[in-house]
FINULUM-772041 format. One record per residue (C-alpha): x, y, z; residue in three letters; residue number from 0. Coordinates in nm, 4 decimals. Example, Ala and Ser with C-alpha at 12.3 -4.5 7.8 and 13.67 -1.06 7.14 Angstrom:
REM residues 2
<vexke <1.2300,-0.4500,0.7800>,'ALA',0> <vexke <1.3670,-0.1060,0.7140>,'SER',1> 
***
This chain:
REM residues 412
<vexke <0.0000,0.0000,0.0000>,'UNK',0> <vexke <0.1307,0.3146,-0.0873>,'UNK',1> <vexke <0.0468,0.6743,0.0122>,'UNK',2> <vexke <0.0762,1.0089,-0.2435>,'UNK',3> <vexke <0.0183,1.3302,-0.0223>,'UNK',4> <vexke <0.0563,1.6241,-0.2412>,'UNK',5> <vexke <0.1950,1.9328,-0.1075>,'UNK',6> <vexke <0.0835,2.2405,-0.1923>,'UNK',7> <vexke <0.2109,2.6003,-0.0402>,'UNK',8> <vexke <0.2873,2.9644,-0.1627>,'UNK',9> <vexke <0.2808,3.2522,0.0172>,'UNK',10> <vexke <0.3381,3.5644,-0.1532>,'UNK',11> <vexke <0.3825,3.8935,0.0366>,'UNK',12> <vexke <0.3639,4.2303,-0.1905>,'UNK',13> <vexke <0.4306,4.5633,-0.0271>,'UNK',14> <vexke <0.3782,4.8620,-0.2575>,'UNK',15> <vexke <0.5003,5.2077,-0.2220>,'UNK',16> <vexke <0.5613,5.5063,-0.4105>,'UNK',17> <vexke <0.9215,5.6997,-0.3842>,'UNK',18> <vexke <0.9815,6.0809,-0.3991>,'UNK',19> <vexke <1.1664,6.2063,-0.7068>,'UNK',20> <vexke <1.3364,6.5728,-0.6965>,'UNK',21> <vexke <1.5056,6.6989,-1.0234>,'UNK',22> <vexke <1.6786,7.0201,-0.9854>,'UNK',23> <vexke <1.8065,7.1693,-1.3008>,'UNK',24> <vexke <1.9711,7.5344,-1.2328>,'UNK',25> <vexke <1.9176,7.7265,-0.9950>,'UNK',26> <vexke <1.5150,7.6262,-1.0185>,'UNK',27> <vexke <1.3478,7.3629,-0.8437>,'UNK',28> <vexke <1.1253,7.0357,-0.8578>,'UNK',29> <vexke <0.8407,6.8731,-0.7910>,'UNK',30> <vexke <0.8134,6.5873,-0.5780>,'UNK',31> <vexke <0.5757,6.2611,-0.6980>,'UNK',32> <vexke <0.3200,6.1942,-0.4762>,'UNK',33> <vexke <0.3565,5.9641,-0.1648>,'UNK',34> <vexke <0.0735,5.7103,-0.1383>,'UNK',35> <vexke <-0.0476,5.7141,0.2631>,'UNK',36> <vexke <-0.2544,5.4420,0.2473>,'UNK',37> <vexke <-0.1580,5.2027,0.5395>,'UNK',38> <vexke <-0.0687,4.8324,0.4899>,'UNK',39> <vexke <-0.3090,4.5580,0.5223>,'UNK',40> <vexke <-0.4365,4.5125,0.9289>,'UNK',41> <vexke <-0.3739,4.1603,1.0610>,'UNK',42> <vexke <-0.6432,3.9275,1.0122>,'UNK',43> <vexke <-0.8321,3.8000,1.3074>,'UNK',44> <vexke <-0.6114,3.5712,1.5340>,'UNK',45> <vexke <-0.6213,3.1855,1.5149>,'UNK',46> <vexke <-0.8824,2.9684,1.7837>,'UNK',47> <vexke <-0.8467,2.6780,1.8928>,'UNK',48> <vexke <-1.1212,2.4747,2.0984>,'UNK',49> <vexke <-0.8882,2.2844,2.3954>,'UNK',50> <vexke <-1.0289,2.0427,2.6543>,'UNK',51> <vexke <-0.9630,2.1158,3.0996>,'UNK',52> <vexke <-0.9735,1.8067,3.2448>,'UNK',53> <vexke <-0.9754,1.6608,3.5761>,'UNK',54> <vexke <-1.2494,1.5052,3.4809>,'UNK',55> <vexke <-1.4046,1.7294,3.2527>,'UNK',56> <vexke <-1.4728,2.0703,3.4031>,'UNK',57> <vexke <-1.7440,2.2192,3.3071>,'UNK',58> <vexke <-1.8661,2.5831,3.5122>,'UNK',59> <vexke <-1.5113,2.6885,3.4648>,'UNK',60> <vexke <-1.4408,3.0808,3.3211>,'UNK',61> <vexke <-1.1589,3.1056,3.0707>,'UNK',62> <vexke <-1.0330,3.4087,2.8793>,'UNK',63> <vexke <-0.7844,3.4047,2.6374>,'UNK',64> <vexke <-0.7139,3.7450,2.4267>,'UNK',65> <vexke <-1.0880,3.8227,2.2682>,'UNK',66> <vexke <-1.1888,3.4354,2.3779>,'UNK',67> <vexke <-1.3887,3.4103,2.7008>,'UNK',68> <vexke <-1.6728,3.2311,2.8014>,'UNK',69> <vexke <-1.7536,2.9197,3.0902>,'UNK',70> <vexke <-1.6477,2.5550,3.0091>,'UNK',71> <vexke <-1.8846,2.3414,2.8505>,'UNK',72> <vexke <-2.0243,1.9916,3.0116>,'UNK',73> <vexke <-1.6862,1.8218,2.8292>,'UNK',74> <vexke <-1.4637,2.0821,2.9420>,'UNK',75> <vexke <-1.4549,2.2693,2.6498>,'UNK',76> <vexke <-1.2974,2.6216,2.6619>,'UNK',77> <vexke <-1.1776,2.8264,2.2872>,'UNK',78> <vexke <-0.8394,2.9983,2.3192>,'UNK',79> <vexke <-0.6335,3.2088,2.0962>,'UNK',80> <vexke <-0.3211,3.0247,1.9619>,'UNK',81> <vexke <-0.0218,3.1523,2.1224>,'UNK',82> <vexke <-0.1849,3.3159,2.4249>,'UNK',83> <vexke <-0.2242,3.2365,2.7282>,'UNK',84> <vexke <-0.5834,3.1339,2.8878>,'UNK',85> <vexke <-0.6407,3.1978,3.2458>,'UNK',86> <vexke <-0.8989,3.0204,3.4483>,'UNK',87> <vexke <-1.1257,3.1213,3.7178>,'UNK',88> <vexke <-1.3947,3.0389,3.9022>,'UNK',89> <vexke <-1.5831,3.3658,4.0331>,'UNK',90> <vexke <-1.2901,3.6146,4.1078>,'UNK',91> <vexke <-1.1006,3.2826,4.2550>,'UNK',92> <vexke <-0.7824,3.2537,3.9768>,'UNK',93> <vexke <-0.7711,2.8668,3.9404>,'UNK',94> <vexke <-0.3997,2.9087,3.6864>,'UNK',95> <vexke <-0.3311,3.0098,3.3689>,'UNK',96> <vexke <-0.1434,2.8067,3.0859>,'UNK',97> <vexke <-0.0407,2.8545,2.7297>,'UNK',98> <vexke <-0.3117,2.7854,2.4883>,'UNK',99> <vexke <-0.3702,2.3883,2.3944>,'UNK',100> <vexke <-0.6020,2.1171,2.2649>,'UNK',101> <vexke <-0.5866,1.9802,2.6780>,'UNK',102> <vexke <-0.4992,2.1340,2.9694>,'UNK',103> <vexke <-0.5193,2.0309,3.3381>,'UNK',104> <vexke <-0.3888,2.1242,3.6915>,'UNK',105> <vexke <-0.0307,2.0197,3.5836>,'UNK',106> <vexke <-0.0356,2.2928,3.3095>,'UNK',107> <vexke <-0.2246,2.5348,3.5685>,'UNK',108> <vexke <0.0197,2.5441,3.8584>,'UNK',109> <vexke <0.3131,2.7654,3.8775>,'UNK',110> <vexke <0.6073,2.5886,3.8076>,'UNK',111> <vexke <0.7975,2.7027,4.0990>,'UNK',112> <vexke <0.8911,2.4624,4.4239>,'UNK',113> <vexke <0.5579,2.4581,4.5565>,'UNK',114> <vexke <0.4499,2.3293,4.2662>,'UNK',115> <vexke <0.3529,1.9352,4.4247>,'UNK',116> <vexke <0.0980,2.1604,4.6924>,'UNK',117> <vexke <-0.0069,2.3826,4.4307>,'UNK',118> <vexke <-0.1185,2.1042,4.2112>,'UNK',119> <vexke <-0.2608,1.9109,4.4676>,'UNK',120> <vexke <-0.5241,2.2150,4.5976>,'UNK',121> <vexke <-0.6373,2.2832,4.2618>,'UNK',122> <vexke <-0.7581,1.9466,4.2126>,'UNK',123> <vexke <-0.8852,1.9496,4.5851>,'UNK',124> <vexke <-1.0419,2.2628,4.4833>,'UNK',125> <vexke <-1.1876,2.1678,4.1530>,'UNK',126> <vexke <-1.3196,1.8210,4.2882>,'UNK',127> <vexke <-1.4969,1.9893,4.6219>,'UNK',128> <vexke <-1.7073,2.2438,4.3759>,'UNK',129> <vexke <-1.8688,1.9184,4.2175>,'UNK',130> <vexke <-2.2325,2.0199,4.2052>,'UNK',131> <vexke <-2.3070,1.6174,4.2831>,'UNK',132> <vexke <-1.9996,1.4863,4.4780>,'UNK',133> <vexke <-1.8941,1.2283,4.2215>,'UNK',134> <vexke <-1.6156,1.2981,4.0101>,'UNK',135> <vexke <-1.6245,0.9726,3.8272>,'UNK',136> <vexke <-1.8998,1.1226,3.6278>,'UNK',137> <vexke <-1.7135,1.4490,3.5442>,'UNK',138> <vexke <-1.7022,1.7847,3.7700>,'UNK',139> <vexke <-1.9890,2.0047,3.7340>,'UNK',140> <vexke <-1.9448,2.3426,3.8911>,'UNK',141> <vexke <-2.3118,2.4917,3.9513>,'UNK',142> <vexke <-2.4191,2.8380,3.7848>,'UNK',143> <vexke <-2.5425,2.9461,4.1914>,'UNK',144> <vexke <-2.1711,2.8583,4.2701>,'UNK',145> <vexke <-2.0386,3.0888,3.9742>,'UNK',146> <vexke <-2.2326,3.3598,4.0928>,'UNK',147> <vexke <-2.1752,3.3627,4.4624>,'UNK',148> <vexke <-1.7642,3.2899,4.3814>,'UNK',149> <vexke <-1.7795,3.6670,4.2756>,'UNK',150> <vexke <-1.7913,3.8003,4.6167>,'UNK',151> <vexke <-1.5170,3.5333,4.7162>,'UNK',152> <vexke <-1.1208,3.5970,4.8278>,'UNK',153> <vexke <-0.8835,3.4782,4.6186>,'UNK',154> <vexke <-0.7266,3.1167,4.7168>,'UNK',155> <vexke <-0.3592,3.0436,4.8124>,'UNK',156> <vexke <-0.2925,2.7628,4.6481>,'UNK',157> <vexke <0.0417,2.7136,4.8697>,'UNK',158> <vexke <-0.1218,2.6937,5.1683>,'UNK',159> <vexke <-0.0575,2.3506,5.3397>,'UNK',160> <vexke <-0.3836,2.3677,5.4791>,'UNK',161> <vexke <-0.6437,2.4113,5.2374>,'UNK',162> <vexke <-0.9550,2.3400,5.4414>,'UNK',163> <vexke <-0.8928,2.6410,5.6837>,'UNK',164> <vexke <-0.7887,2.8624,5.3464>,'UNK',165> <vexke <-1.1280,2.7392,5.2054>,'UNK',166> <vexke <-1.4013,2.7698,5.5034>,'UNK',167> <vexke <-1.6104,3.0223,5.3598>,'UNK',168> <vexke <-1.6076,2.8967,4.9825>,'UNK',169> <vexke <-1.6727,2.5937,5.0899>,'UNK',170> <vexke <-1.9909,2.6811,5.3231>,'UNK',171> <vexke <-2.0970,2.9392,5.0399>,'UNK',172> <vexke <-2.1113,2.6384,4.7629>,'UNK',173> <vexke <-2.2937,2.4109,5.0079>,'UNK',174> <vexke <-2.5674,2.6367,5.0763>,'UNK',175> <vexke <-2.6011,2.8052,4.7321>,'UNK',176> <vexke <-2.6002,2.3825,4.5609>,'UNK',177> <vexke <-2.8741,2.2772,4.8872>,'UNK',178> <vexke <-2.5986,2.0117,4.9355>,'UNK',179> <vexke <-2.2782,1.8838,5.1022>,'UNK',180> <vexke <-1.9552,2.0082,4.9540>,'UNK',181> <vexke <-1.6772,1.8243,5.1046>,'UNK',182> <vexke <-1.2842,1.8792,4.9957>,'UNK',183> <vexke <-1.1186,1.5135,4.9376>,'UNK',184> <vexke <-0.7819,1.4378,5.0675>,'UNK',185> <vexke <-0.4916,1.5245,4.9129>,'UNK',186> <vexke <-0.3947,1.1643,4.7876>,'UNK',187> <vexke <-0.7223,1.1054,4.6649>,'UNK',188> <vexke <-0.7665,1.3940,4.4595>,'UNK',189> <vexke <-0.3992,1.3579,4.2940>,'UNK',190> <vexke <-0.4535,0.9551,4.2301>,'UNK',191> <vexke <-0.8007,1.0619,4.0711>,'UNK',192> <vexke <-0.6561,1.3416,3.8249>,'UNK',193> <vexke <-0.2933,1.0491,3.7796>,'UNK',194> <vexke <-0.5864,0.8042,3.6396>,'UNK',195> <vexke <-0.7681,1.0964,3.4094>,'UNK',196> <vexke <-0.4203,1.2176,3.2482>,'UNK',197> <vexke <-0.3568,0.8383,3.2019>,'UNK',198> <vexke <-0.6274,0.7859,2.9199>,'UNK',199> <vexke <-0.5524,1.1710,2.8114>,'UNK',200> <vexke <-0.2452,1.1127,2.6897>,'UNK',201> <vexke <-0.2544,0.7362,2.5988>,'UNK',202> <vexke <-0.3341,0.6760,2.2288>,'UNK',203> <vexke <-0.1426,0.6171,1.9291>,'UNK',204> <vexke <0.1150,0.8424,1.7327>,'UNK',205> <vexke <0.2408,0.8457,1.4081>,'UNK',206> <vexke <0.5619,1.0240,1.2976>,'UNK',207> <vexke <0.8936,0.9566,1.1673>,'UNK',208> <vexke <1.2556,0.8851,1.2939>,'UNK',209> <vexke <1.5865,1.0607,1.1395>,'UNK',210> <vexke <1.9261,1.0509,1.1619>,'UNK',211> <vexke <2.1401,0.7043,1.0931>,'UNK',212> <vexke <1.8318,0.5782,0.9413>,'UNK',213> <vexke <1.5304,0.7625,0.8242>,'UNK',214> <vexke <1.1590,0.6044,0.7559>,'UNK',215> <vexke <0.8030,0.6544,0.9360>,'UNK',216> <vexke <0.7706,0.5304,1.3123>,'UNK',217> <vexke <0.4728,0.4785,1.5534>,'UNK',218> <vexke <0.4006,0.4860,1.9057>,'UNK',219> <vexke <0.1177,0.3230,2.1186>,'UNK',220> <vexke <0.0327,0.4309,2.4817>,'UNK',221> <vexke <-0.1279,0.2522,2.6999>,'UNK',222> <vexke <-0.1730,-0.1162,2.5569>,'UNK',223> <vexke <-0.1216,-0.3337,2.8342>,'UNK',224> <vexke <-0.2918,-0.6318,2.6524>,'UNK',225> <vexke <-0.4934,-0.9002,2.8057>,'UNK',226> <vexke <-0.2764,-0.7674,3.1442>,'UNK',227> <vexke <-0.4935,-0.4583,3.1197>,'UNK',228> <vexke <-0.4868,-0.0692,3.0218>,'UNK',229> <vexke <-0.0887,0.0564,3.1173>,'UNK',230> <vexke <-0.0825,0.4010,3.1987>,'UNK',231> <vexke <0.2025,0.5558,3.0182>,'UNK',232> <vexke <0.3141,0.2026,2.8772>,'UNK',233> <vexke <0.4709,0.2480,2.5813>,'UNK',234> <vexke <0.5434,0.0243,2.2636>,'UNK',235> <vexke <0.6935,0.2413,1.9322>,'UNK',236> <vexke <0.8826,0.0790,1.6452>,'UNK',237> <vexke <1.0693,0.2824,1.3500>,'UNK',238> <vexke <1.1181,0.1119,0.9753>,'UNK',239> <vexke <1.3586,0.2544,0.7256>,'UNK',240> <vexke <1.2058,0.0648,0.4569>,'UNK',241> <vexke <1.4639,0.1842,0.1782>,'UNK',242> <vexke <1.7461,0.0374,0.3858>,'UNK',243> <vexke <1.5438,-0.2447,0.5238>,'UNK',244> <vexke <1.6763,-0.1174,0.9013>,'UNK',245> <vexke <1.3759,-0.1640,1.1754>,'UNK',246> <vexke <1.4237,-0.0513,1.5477>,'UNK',247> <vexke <1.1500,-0.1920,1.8276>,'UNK',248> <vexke <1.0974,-0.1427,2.2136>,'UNK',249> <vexke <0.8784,-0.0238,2.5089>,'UNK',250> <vexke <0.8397,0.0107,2.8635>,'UNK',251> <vexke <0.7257,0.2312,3.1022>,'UNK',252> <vexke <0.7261,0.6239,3.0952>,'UNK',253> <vexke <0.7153,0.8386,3.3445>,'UNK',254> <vexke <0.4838,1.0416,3.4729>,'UNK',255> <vexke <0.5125,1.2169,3.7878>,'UNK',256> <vexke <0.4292,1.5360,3.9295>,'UNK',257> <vexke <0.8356,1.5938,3.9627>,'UNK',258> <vexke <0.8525,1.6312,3.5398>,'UNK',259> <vexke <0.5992,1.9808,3.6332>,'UNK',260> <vexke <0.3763,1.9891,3.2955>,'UNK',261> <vexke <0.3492,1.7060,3.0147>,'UNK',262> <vexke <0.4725,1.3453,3.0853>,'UNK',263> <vexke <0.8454,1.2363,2.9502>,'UNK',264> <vexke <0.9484,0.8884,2.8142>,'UNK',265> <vexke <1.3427,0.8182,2.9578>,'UNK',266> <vexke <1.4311,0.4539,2.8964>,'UNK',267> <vexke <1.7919,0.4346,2.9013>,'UNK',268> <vexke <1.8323,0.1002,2.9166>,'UNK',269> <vexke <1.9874,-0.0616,2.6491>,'UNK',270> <vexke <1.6894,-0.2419,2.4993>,'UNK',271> <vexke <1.6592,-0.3504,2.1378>,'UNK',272> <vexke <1.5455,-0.0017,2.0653>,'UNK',273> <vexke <1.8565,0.1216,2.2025>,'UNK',274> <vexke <1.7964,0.4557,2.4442>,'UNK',275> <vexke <1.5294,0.6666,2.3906>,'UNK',276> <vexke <1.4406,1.0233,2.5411>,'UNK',277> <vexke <1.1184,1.1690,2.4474>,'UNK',278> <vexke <0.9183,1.4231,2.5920>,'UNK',279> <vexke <0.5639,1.5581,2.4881>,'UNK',280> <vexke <0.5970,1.9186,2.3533>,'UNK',281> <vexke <0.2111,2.0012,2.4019>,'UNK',282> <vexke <-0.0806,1.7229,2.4481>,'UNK',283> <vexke <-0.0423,1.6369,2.0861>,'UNK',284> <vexke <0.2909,1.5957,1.9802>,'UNK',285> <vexke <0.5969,1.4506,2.1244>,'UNK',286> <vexke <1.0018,1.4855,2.0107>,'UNK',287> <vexke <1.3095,1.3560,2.1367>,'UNK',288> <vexke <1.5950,1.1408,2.0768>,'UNK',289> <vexke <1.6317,0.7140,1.9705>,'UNK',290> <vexke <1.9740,0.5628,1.9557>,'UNK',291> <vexke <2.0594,0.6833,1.6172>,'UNK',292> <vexke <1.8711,1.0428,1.5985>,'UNK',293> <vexke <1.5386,1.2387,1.6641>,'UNK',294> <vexke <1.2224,1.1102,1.6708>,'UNK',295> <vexke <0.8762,1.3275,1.6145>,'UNK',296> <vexke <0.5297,1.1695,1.6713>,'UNK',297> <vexke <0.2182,1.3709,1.6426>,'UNK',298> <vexke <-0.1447,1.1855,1.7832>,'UNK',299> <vexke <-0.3324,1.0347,1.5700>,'UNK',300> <vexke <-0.7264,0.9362,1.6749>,'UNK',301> <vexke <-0.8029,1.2653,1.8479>,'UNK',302> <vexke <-1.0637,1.3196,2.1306>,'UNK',303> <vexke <-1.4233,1.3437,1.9849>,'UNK',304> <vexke <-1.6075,1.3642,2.2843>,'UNK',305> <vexke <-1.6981,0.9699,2.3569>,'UNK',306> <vexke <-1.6455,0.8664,2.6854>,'UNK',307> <vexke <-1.4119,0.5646,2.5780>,'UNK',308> <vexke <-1.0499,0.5382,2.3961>,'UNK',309> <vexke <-0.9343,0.2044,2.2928>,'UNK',310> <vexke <-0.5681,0.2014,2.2161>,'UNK',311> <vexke <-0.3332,-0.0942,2.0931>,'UNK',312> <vexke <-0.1720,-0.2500,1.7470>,'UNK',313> <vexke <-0.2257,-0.4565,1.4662>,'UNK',314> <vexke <-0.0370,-0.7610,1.3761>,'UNK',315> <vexke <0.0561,-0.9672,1.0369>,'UNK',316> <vexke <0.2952,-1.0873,0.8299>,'UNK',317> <vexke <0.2669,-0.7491,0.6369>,'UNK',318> <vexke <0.1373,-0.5283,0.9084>,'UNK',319> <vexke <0.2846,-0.3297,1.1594>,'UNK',320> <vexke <-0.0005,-0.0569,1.3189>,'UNK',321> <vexke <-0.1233,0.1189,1.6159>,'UNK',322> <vexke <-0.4747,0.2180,1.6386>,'UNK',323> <vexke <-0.6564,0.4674,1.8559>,'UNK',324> <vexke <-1.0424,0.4617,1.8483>,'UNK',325> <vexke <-1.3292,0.6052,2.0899>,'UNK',326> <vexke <-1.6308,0.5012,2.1496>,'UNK',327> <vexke <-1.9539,0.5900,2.2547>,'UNK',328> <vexke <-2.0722,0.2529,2.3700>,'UNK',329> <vexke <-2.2467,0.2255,2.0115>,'UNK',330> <vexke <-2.0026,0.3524,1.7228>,'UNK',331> <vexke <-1.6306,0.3275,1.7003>,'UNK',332> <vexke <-1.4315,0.6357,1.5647>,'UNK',333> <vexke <-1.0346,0.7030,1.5203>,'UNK',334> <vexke <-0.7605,0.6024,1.3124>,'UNK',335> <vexke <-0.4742,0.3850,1.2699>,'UNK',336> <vexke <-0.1272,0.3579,1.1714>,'UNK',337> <vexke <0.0769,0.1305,0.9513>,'UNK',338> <vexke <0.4093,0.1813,1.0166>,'UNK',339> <vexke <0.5285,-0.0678,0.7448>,'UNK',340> <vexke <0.3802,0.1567,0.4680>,'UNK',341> <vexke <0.3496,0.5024,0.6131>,'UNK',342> <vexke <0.0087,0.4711,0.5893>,'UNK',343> <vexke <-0.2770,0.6438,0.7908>,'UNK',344> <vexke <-0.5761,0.5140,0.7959>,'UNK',345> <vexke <-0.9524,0.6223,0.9167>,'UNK',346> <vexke <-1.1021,0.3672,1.1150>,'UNK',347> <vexke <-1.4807,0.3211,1.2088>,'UNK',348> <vexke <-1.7248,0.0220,1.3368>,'UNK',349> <vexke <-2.0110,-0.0378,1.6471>,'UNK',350> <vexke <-2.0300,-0.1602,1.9045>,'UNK',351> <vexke <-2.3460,-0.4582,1.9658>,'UNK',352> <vexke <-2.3124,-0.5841,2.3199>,'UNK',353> <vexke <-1.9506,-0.7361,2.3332>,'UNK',354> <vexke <-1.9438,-0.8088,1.9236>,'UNK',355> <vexke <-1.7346,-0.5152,1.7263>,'UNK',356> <vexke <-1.7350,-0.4328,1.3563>,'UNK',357> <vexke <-1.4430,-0.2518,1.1928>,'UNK',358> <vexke <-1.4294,-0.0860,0.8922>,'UNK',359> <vexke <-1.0193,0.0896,0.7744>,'UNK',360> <vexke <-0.9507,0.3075,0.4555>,'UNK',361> <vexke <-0.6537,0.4614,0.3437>,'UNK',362> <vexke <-0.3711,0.4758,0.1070>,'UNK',363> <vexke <-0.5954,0.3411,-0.1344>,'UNK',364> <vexke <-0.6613,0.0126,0.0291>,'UNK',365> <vexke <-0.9700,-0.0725,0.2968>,'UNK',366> <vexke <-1.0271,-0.3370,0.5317>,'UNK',367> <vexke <-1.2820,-0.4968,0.7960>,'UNK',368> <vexke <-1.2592,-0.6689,1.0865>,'UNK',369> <vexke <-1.4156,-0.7961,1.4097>,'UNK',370> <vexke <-1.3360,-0.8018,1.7819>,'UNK',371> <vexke <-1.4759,-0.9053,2.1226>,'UNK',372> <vexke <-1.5364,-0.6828,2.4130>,'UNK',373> <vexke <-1.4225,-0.8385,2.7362>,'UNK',374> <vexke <-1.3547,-0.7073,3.0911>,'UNK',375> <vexke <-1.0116,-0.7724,3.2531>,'UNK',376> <vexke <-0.9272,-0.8622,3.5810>,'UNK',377> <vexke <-0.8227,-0.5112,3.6731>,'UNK',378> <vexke <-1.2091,-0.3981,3.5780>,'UNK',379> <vexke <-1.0739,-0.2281,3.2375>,'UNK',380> <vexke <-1.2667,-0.2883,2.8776>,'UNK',381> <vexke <-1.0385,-0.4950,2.6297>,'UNK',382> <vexke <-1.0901,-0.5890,2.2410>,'UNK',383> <vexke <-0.9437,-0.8750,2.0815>,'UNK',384> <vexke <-1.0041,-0.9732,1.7369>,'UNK',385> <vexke <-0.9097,-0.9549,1.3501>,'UNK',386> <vexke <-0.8800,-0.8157,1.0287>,'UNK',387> <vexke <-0.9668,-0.9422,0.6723>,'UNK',388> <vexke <-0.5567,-0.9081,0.5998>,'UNK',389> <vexke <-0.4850,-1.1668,0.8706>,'UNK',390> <vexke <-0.3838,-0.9522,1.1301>,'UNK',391> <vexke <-0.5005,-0.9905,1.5051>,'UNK',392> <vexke <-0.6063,-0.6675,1.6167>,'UNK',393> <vexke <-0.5733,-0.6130,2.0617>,'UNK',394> <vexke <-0.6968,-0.2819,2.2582>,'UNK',395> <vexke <-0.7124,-0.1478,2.5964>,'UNK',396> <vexke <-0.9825,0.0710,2.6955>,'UNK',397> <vexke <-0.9656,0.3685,2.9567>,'UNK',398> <vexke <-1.2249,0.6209,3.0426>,'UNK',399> <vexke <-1.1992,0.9340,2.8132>,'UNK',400> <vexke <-1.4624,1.1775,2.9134>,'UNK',401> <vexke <-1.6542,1.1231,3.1931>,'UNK',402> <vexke <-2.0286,1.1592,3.1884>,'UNK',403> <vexke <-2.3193,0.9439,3.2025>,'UNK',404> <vexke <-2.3763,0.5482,3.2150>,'UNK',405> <vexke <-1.9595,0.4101,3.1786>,'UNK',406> <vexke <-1.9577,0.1423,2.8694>,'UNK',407> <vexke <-1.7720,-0.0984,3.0638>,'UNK',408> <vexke <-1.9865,-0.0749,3.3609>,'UNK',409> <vexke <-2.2576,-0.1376,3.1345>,'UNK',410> <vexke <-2.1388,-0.4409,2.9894>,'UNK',411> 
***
């Protein structure tokens, strides 16, 4: 299978302007031409992007961001202007501010200073208490009566080691505003609940390309555990120089911790059959680093279209090589996938009947179908096995996406 992308791009820039001319013959003078004063083009309207705040989703949140501002949707949605900041509040209570993104959380919120652990962990305490319901396994909801009374609040000191005193008022305010019990979670709890969120955030597959001793296209997959269960920031990735038949495979566990301050890293250094390998996500899309022989870049592929579930893992044949990322509803399967063998990208559908999956892939002029069975492992997560009509097995963990609503797996 191959793929033809045609590139296309031109920019032309004209700037037009008239010049004075003086001609002096004796001892007269001249005239001068005339000097256009019209004033160059003004800039057109600056670029938006729609991003995601997650711990949970958060919806009640405020946001501004240049001319954007608004209150987060039920998924969490905010619109930002690309390369500006976006600060978030909730009443005149400043929650952080980050650079613009497709997914922000606490981690991008906090000030990256050496309170940064404390800060982190009383955002998410703060966040999680203003849940309209108490439950943040189906999202956090953030009342319009809370919105309103936070206007007449204090602001919050996120470095304060204790946050319940700090938070007395806002915290009986909420409570009687909502008619119900607002109660701020432990420290522990509310940092292992956003660690599981940012776990299926940033696990999916990517597709990209290694350089350097060897050039060709690679692939990463986060979070396929296989029949052992999801794997937060597990990773598998392989690399294929195709013209020099050269392949490099490996995987392991990145890290994420709260030490690495905004957007997880990937540091094996062990000597593995990949050799060492350095990576680091640049924003919640794209990741770049180093593999034994050179750089590696790796953008996501799949995307986040609102469904509550993401099913990540590979495909495997004799003349397949792929990484898939799909989400689900509970009903319909959307996402892609990614040969690594070919270069390929491909645009994956299918539904979802009970436990029996359909599959439908296009791309690079080629199509294929397939079938799966939805299982629960013993750690409680959703897992797919099955195949395609090339011969390949097909394997995929699930993890909660967006929260919200009836969970598929709970359902099952």
């Amino acid at each position: 299978m191959k793929t033809r992308h045609a590139q296309t791009f031109k920019a032309i820039v004209t700037l037009a302007a008239a010049s004075a001319l003086l001609t002096a013959c004796g001892g007269g003078g001249g005239e001068s031409a005339p000097v256009s004063n019209v004033p160059p083009p003004a800039p057109g309207p600056a670029a938006v992007q729609v991003g995601k705040f997650k711990d949970s989703n958060v919806a009640g949140l405020a946001f501004v961001s240049g001319a954007e501002a608004g209150i987060t949707n039920a998924g969490g949605e905010f619109s930002c202007e690309t390369g500006e900041p976006v600060t978030f509040s909730v009443g005149s209570v400043i929650v952080g501010q980050a650079d613009c993104a497709t997914l922000i959380t606490p981690t991008q919120a906090a000030v990256d200073d050496a309170d940064f652990d404390l800060q982190l962990a009383n955002i998410a305490r703060f966040l999680q208490m203003l849940d309209v319901n108490g439950d943040v396994e189906d999202g956090i909801a953030i009342s319009e009566e809370v919105q309103q009374v936070a206007e007449g609040w204090p602001p919050v000191d996120f470095r304060t080691t204790d946050l319940q005193d700090e938070l007395v008022t806002i915290i009986s305010d909420a409570a009687s505003v909502d008619g119900v019990p607002h109660t701020l979670p432990a420290a522990q709890d509310a940092v292992a609940h956003l660690e599981e969120t940012l776990a299926c955030a940033f696990a999916g597959a990517y597709s990209g390309s290694i350089s350097g001793t060897n050039s060709g296209a690679a692939g990463m997959v986060i979070g396929a555990g296989g029949n052992s269960g999801f794997a937060p920031f597990g990773y598998e990735w392989q690399g294929i120089d195709a013209v020099n038949e050269f392949a490099v495979f490996g995987g392991g566990t990145g890290i994420f911790g709260f030490s690495i301050r905004v957007l997880p890293e990937i540091d094996n250094t062990n000597d593995n059959v990949a050799g060492p390998l350095a990576v680091q996500f640049v924003n919640p899309d794209r990741i770049e680093g180093t593999w034994e022989g050179g750089n590696l870049t790796l953008n996501r592929i799949g995307g986040d279209n609102g469904f509550a579930y993401r099913f990540v893992g590979r495909a495997s044949g004799s003349d397949t090589a792929a990484y898939l990322s799909l989400n689900t509803d509970g009903v319909v399967f959307e996402g892609e996938a990614f040969d690594i063998v070919t270069g390929t990208t491909f645009q994956v559908t299918g539904e979802l009947d009970g436990t029996a999956a359909t599959f439908n892939a296009t791309g690079g002029g080629s199509s294929f179908t397939g079938t799966g069975t939805l299982s629960l492992l013993a750690d409680g997560s959703p897992y797919i096995e099955g195949s395609l009509s090339d011969g390949s097995t097909i394997s995929m963990n699930g993890c909660r996406l967006n929260r919200g609503g009836d969970g598929m797996a709970e359902s099952q």
